[in-house]
VEXROLO-931516 format. One record per residue: z negated, y, x negated of N, C-alpha, C in turn. Coordinates in steps of 0.001 Angstrom, whole numbers. Atoms other than C-alpha are relative to their C-alpha. Example, Ala and Ser with C-alpha at 12.3 -4.5 7.8 and 13.67 -1.06 7.14 Angstrom:
BEGIN
(site (0; -1190; -890); (-7800; -4500; -12300); (0; 1200; -900)) (site (60; -1190; 820); (-7140; -1060; -13670); (-730; 1090; 770)) 
***
This chain:
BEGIN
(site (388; 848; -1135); (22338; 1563; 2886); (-568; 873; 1113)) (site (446; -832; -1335); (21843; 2932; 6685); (-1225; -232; 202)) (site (1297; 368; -463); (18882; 2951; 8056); (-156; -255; 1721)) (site (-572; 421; -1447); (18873; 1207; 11768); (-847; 439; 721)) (site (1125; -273; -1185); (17056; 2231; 15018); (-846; -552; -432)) (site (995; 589; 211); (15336; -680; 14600); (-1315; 606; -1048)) (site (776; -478; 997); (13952; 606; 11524); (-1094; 1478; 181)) (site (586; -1327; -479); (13365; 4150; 12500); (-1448; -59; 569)) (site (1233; 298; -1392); (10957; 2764; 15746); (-1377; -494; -1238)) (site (1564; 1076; 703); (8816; 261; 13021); (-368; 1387; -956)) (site (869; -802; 475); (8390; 3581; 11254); (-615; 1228; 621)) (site (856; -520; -1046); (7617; 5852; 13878); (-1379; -73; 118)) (site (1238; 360; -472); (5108; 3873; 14859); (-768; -353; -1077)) (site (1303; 23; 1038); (3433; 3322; 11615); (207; 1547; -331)) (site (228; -1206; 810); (3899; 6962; 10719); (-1275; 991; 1239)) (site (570; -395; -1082); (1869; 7783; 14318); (-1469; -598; -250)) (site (1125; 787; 170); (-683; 5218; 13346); (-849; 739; -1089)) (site (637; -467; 892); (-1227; 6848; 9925); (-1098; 1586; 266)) (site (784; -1284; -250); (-1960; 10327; 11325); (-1022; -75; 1161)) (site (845; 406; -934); (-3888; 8851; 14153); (-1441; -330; -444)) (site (1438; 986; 602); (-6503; 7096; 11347); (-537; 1585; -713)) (site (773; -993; 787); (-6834; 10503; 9511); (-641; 1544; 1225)) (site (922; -1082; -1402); (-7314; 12807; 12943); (-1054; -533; 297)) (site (1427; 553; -636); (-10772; 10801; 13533); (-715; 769; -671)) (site (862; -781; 982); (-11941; 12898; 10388); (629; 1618; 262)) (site (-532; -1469; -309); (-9815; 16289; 11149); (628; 152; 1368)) (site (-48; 59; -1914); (-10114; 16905; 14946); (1209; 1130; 385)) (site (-738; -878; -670); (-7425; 18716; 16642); (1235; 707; -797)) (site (-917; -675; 1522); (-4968; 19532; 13775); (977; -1206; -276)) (site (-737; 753; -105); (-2453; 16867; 14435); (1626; 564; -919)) (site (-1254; -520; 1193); (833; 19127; 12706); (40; -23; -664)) (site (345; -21; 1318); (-941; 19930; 9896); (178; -1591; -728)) (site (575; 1036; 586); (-2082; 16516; 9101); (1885; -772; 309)) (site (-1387; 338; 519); (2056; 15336; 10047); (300; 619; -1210)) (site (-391; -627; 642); (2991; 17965; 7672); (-649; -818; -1635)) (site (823; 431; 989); (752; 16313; 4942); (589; -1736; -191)) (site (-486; 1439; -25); (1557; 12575; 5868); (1774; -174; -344)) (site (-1388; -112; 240); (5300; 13554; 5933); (176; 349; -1819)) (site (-322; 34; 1718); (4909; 14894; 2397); (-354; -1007; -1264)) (site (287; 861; 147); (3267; 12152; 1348); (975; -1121; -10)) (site (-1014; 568; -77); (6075; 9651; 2294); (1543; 561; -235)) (site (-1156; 70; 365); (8299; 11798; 1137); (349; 520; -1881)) (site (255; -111; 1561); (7007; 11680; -2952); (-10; 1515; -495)) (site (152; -1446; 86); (5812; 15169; -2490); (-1463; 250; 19)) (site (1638; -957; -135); (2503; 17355; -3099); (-196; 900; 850)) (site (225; -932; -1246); (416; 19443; -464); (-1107; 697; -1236)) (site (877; -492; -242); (-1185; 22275; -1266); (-834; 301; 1092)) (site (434; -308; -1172); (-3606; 23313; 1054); (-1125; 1610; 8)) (site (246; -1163; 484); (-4555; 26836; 885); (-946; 899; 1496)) (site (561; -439; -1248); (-7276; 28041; 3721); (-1774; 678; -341)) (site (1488; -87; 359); (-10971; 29709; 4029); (-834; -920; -250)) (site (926; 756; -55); (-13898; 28100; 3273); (-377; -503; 925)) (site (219; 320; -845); (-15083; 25359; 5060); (803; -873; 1479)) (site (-1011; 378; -1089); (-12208; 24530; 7491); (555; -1251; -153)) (site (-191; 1471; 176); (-11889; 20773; 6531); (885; -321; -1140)) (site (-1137; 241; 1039); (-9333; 21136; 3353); (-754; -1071; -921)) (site (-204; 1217; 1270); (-11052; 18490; 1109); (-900; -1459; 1253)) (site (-280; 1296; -1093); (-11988; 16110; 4296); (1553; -314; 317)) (site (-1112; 61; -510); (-8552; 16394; 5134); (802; -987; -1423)) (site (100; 976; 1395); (-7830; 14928; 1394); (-402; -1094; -65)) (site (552; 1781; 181); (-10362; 12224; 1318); (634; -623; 1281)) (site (-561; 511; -1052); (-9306; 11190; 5034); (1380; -831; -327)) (site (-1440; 874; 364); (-5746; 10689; 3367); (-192; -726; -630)) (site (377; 1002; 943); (-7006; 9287; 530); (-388; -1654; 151)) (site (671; 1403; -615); (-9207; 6538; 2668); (1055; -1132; 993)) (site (-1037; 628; -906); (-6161; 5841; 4741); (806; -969; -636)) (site (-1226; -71; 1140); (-4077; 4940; 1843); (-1037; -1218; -616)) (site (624; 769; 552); (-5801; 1083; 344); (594; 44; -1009)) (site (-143; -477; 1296); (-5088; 2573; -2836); (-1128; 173; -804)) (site (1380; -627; 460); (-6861; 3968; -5837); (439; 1753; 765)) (site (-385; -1514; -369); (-7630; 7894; -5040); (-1291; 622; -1333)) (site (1170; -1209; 380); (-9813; 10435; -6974); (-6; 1580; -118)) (site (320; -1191; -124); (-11632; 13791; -7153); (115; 738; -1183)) (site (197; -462; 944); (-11130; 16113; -9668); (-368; 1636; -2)) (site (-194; -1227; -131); (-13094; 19116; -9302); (249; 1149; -961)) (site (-386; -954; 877); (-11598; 22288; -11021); (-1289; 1073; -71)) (site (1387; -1398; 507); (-14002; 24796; -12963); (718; 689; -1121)) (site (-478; -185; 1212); (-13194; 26721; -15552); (-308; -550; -1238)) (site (21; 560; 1746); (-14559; 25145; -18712); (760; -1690; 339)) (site (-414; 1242; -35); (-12498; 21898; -17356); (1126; 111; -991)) (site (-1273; 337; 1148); (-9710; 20712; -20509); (661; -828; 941)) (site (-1760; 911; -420); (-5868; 19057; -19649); (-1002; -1195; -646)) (site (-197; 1359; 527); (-7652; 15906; -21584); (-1069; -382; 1321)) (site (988; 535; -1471); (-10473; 15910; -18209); (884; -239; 923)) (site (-1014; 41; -788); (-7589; 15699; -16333); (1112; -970; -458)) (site (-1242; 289; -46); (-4678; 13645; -17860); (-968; -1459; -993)) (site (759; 1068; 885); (-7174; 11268; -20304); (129; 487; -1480)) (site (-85; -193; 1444); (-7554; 11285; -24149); (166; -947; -976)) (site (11; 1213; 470); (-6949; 9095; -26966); (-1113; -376; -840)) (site (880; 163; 626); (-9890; 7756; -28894); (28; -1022; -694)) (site (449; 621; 979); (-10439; 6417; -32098); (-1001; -1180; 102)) (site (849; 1375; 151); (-11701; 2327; -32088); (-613; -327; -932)) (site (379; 772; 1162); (-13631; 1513; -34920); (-192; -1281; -278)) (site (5; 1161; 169); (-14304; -1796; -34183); (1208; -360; -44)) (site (-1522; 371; 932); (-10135; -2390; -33524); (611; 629; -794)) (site (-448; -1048; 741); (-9584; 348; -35803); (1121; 643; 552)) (site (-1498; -844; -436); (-6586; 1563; -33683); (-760; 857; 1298)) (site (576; -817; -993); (-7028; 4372; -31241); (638; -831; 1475)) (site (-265; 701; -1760); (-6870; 3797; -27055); (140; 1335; 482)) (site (-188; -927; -1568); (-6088; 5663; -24292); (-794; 148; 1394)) (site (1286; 226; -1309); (-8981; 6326; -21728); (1013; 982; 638)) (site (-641; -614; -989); (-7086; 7154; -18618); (-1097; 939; 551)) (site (627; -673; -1250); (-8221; 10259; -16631); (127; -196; 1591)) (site (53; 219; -1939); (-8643; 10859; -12928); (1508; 315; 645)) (site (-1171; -520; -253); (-4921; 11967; -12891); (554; -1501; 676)) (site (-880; 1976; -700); (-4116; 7592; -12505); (-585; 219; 1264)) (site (566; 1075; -1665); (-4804; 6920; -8874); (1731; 662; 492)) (site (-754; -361; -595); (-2675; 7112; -5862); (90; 1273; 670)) (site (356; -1348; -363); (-4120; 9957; -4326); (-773; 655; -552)) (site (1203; -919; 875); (-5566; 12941; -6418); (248; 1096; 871)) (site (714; -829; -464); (-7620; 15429; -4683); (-450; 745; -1220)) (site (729; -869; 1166); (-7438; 18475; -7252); (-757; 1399; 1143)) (site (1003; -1135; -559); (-10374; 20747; -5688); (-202; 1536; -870)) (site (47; -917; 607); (-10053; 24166; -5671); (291; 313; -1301)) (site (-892; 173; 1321); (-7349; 23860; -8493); (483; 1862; -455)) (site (38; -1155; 711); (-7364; 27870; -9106); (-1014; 231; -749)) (site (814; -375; 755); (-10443; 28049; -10481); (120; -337; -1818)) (site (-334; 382; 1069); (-9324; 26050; -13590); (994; 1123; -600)) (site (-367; -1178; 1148); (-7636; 28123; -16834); (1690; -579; 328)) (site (-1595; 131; -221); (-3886; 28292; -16499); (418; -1152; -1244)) (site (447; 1078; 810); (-4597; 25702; -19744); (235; -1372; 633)) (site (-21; 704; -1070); (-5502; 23596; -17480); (1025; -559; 1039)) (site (-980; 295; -587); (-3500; 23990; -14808); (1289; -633; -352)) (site (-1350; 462; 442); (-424; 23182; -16838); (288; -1256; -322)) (site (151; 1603; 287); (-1535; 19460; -17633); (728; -446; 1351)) (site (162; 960; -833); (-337; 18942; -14031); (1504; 22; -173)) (site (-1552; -593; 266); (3098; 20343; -14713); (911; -1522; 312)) (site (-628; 913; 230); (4524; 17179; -16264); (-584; -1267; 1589)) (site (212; 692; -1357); (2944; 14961; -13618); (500; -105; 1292)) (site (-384; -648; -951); (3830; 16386; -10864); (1423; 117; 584)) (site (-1257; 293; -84); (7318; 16383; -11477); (795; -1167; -444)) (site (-500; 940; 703); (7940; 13507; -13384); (-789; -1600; 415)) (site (1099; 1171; -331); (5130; 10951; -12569); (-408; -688; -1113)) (site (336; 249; 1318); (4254; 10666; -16130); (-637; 834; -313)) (site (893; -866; 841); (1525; 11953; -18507); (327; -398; -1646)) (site (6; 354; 1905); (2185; 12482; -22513); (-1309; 854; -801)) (site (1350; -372; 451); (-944; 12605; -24349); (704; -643; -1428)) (site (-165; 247; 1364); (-311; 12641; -28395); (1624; -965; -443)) (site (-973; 210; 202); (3344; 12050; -28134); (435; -1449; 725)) (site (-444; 1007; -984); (3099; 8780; -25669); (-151; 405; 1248)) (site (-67; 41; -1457); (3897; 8549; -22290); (185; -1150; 424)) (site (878; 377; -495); (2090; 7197; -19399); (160; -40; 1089)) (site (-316; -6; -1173); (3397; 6391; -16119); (-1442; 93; 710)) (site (1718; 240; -1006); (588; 6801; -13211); (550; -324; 830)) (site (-355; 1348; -1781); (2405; 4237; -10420); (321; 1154; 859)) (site (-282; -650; -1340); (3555; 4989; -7131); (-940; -1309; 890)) (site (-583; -1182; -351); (3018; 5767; -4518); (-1413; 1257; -1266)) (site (698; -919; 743); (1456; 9255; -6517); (-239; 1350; 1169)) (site (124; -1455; -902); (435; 12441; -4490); (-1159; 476; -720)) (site (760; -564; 43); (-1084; 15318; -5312); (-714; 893; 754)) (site (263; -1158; -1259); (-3486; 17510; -2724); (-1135; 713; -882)) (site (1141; -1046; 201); (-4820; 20724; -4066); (-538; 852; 776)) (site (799; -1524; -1251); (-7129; 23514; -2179); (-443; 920; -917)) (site (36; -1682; 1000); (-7686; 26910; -3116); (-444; 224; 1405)) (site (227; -1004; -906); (-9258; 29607; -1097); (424; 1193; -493)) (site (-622; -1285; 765); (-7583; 33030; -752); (-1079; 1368; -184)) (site (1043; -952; 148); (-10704; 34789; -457); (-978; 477; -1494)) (site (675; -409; 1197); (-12954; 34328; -3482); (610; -95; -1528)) (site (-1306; 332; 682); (-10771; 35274; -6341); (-801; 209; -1361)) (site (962; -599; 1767); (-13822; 36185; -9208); (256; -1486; -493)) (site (-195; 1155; 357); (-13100; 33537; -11349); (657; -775; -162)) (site (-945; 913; 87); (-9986; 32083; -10612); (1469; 693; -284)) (site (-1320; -585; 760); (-6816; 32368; -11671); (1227; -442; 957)) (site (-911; 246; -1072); (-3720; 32507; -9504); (995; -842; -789)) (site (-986; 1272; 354); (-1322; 29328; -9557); (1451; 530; -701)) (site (-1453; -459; 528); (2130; 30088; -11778); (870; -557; 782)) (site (-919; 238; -1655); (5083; 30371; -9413); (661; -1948; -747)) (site (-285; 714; 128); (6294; 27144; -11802); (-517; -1219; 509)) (site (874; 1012; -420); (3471; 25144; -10783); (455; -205; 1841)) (site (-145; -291; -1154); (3817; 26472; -7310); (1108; -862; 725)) (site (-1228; 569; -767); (7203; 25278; -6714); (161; -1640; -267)) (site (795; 1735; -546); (5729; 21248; -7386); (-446; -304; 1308)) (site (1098; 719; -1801); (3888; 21157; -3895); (1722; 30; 800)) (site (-1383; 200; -982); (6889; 20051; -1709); (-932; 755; 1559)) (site (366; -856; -962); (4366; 21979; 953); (-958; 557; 33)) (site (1097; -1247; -452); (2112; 24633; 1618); (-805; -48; 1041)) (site (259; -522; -1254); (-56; 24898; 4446); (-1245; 117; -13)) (site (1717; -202; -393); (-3342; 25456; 6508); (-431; -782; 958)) (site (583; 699; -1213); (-5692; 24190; 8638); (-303; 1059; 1176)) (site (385; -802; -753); (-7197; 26988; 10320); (-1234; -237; 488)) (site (1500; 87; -1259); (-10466; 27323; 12432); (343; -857; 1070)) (site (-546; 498; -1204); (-10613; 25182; 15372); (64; 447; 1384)) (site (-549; -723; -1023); (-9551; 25672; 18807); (-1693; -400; 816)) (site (1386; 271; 6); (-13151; 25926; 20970); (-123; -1271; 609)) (site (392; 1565; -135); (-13108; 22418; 22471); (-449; -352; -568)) (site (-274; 823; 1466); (-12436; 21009; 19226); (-1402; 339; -1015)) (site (840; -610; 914); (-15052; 23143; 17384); (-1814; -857; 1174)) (site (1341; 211; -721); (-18012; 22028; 20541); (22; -1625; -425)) (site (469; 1457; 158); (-17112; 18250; 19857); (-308; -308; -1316)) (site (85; 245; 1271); (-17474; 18756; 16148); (-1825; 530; -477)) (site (1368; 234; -545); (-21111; 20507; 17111); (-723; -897; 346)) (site (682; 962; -600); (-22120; 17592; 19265); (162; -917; -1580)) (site (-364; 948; 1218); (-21238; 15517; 15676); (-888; 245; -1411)) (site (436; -663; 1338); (-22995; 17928; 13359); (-848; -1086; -869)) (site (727; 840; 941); (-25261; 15228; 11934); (419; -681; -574)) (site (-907; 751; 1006); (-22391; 13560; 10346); (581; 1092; -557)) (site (-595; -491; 623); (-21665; 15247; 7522); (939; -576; -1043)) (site (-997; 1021; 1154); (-19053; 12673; 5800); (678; -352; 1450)) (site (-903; 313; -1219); (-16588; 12652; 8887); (1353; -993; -709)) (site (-863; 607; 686); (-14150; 11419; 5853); (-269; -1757; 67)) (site (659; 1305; 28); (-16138; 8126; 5788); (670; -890; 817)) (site (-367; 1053; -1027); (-15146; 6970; 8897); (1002; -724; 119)) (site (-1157; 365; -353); (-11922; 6659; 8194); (690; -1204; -1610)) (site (-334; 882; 150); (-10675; 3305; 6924); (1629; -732; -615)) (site (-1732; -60; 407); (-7406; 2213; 4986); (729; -1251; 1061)) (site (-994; 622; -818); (-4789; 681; 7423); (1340; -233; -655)) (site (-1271; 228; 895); (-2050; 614; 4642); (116; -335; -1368)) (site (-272; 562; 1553); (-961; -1015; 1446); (750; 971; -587)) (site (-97; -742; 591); (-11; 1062; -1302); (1663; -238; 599)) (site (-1419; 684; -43); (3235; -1355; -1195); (1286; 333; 1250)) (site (-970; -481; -1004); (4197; -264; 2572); (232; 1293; -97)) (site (-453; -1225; 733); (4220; 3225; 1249); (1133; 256; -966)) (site (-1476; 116; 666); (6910; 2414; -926); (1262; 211; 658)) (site (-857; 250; -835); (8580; 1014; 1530); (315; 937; 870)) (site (-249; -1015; -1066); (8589; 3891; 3831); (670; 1095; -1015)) (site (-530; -922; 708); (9323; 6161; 1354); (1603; -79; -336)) (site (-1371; 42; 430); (12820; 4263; 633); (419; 6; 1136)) (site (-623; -22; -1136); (13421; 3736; 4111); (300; 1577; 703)) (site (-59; -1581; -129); (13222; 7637; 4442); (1306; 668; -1059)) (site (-972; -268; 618); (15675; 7705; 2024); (527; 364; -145)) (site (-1686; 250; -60); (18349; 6393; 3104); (323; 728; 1484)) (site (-793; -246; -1043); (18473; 8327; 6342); (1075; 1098; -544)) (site (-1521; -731; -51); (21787; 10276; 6867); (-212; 1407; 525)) (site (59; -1568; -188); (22466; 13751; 6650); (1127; 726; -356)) (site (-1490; -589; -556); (25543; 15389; 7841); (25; 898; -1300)) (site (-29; -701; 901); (27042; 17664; 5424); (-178; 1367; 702)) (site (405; -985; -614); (27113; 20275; 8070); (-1465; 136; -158)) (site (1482; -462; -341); (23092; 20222; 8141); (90; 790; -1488)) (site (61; -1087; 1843); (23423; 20691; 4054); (238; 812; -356)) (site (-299; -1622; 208); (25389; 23690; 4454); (-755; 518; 553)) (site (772; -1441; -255); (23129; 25355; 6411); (-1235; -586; -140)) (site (1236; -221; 800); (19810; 24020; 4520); (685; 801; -1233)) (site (326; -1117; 1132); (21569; 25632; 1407); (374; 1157; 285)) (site (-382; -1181; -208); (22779; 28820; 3406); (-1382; 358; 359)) (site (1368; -100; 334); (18725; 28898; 3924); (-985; 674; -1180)) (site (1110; -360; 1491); (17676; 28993; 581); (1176; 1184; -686)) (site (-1165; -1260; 583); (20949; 31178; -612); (-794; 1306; 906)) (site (331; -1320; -908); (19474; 33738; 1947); (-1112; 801; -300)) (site (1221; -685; 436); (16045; 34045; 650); (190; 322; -1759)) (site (-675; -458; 1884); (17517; 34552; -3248); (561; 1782; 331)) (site (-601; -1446; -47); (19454; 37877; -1752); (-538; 422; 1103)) (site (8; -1123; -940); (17399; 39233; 1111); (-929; 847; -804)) (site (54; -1705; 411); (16237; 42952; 682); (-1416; -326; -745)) (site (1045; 173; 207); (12593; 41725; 550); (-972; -794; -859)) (site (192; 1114; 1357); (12419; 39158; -2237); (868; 143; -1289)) (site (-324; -28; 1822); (12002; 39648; -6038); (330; -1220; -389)) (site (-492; 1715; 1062); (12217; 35502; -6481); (11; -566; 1188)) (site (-161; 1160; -1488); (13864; 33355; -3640); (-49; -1050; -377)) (site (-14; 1401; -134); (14113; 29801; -3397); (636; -594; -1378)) (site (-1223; 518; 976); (15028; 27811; -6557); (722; -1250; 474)) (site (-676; 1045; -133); (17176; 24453; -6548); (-846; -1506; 244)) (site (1202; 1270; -103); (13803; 22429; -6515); (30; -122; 1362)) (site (597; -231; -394); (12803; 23968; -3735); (1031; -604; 1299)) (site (-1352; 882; -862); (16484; 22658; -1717); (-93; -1160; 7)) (site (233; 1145; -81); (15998; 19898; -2858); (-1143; -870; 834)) (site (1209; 392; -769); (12657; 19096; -1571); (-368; 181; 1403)) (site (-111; 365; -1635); (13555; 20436; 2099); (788; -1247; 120)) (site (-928; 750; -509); (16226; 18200; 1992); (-741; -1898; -11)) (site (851; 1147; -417); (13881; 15128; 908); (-1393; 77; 1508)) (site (1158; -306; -1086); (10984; 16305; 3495); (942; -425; 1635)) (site (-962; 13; -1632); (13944; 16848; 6806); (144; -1558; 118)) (site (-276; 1054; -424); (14267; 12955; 6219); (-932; -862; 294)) (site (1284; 622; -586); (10767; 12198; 6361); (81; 243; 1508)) (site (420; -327; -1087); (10638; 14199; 9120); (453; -384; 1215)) (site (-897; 533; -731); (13314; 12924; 11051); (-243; -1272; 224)) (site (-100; 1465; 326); (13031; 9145; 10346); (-1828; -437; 1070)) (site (1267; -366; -801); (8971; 10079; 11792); (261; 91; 1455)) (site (-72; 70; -1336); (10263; 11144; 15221); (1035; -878; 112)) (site (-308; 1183; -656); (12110; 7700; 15536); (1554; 271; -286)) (site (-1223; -267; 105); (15540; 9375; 14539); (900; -736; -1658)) (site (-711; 629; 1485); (18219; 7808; 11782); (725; 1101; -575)) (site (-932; -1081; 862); (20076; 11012; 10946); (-1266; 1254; -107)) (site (304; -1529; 210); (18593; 14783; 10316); (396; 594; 563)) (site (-827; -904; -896); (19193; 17168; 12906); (-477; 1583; -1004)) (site (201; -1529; 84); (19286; 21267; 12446); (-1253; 653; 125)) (site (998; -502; -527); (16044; 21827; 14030); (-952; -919; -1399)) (site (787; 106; 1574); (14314; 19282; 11133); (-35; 839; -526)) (site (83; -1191; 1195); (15217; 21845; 9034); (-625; 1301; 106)) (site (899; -815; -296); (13867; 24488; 10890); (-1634; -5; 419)) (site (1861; 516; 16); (10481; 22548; 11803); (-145; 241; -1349)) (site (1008; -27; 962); (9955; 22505; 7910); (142; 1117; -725)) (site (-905; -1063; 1323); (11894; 25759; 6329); (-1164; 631; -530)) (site (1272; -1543; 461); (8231; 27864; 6242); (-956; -855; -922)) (site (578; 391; 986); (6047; 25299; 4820); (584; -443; -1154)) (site (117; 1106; 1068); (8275; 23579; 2501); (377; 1337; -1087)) (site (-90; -1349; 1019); (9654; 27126; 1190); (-198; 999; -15)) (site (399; -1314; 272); (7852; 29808; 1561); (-906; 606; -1018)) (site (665; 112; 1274); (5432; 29262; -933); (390; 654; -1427)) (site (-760; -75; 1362); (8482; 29585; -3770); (363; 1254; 380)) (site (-648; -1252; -19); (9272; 33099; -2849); (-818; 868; -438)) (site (1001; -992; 604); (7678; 36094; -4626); (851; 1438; 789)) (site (-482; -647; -1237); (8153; 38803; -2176); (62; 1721; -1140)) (site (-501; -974; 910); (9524; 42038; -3419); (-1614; 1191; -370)) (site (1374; -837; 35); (5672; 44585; -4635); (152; 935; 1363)) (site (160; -883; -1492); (7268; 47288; -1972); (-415; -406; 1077)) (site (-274; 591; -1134); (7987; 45010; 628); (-1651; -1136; 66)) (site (1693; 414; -323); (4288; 43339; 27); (-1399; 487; 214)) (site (1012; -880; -429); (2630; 46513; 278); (-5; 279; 1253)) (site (-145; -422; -1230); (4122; 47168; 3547); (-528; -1062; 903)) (site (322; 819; -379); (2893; 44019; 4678); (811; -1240; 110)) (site (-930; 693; -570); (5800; 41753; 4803); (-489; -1416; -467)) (site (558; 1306; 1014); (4822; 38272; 3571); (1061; -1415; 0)) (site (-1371; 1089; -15); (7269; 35037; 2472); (-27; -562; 1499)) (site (-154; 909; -1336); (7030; 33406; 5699); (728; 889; 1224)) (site (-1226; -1583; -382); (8479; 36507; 7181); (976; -95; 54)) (site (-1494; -21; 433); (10940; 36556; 5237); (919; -1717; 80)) (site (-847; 1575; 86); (11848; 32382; 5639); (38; 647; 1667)) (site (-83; -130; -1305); (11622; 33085; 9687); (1183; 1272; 241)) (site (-954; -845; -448); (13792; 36368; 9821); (1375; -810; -466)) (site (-962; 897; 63); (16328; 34030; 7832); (654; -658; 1105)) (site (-406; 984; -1432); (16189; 31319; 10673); (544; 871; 851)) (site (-331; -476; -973); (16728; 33962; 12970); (1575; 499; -109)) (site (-1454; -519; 446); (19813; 35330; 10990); (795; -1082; -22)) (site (-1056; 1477; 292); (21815; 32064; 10445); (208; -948; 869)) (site (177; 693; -1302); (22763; 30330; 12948); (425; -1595; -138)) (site (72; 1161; 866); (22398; 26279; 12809); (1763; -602; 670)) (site (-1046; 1024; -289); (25702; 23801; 13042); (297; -42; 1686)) (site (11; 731; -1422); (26632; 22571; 16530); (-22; -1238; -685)) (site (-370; 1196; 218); (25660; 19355; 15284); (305; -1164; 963)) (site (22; 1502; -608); (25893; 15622; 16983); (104; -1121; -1390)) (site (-19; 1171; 339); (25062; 12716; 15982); (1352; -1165; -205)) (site (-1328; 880; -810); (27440; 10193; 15059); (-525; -1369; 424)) 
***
């Protein structure tokens, strides 16, 4: 089924609305926070990977509050267990049969905080989740609803203690990104504010879990030339054999531009996928999945590098619309 102008516009404008309710809590960072909302509607996880301080778990709850869902926090430590995270089953004595106490993994939005610090143990409970939207605890499985998202944060600075994410895990987040410091306007009106320290608060859910669905299928079904598909997978074919990468792009990782380009598209009011979608998302959605060759990371080169010299090498379709 197509998806009509009409349609496009009514999501536009709720997809403008959504990032509009969560910029009241993260000032001046309007891409980012698309980049996040887009992955979001498009049954994808954000990491969010930035210094301390720079709004990464406001930027979380903000989504979270937007979203009249459930959401929760789960902060990572190291002595945290997969059963603090996914639930456990426990022995009833009064019905004599065991139960299932759900963890914080059920909601709609989970905020895993500073998810390196946890034991690679750990980490691996999210595995199945993540990709599947199910949890198996003692040989049953455990749907956790839609819509599901996961937003983790990490900092790349303080590393005593934590343990770096496995590229398997890695290649779950359908995106990567940052916030950054703010620009100085942005940073003086967040001064004049300082006495609110819960800027997340303010912000209010404007959406049913249910129209999240709905956007998500209506993102669907937009249309996407086969020309664009050849050159999203002459993209990811490129970062598998250039000079500078030990591990390019896997088949997830295609896949998941190719769901994201229709968020993204369907967002600026459009029914098909153009060329340039693909290049608005090629760095966050895959640069993440590349493990860059040791030489070529001593010299400084870093994946995003290497996804951008791509773009520059390949040149996109002459598309049109039909």
């Amino acid at each position: 089924m197509s998806v009509t102008q009409e349609q496009a516009l009514w999501y536009q404008d709720a997809f403008s609305k959504l990032v509009d309710n969560v910029d009241q809590a993260i000032l001046g960072k309007r891409e980012v926070i698309e980049l996040v909302v887009t992955a979001m509607l498009a049954g994808g996880h954000v990491l969010l990977e930035d210094f301390p301080g720079t709004g990464k778990t406001v930027l979380a709850k903000a989504l979270a509050n937007t979203l009249d869902g459930t959401h929760s926090r789960i902060q990572f430590t190291p002595d945290l267990l997969p059963s603090d995270v996914t639930g456990v089953t426990i022995y009833d004595q009064g019905k004599a049969h065991f139960e299932f106490h759900r963890g914080p993994i059920f909601a709609s939005i989970v905020l895993a905080d500073e998810i390196n610090r946890a034991s690679p143990k750990t980490q691996s409970a999210l595995l199945e989740v993540m990709e599947e939207g199910k949890v198996t605890v003692d040989g049953v499985s455990y749907d956790v609803g839609s819509p599901f998202m996961v937003i983790a944060t990490q900092n790349p600075v303080e590393q005593a203690g934590t343990y770096t994410l496995p590229e398997a895990q890695l290649d779950r987040f359908l995106i990567k990104t940052s916030l950054g410091y703010p620009d100085h306007d942005t940073a003086v009106t967040l001064l004049l504010d300082s006495a609110n320290r819960a800027r997340a608060s303010r912000v209010s859910p404007i959406i049913a879990s249910s129209s999240i669905i709905t956007m998500a299928q209506l993102a669907s079904d937009v249309y996407v030339d086969a020309s664009v598909l050849s050159y999203l997978n002459q993209i990811v074919a490129a970062t598998r054999e250039h000079q500078d990468t030990a591990l390019g792009v896997s088949m997830r990782g295609a896949l998941a531009l190719a769901r994201a380009t229709k968020s993204w598209a369907i967002a600026h009011g459009r029914t098909y996928v153009t060329p340039d979608d693909v290049r608005d998302l090629a760095v966050p959605v895959l640069a993440h999945r590349i493990i860059v060759d040791p030489e070529s990371d001593f010299a400084g080169i870093t994946a995003e590098d290497i996804v951008s010299r791509v773009l520059v090498e390949i040149a996109p379709p002459a598309y049109r619309a039909a």
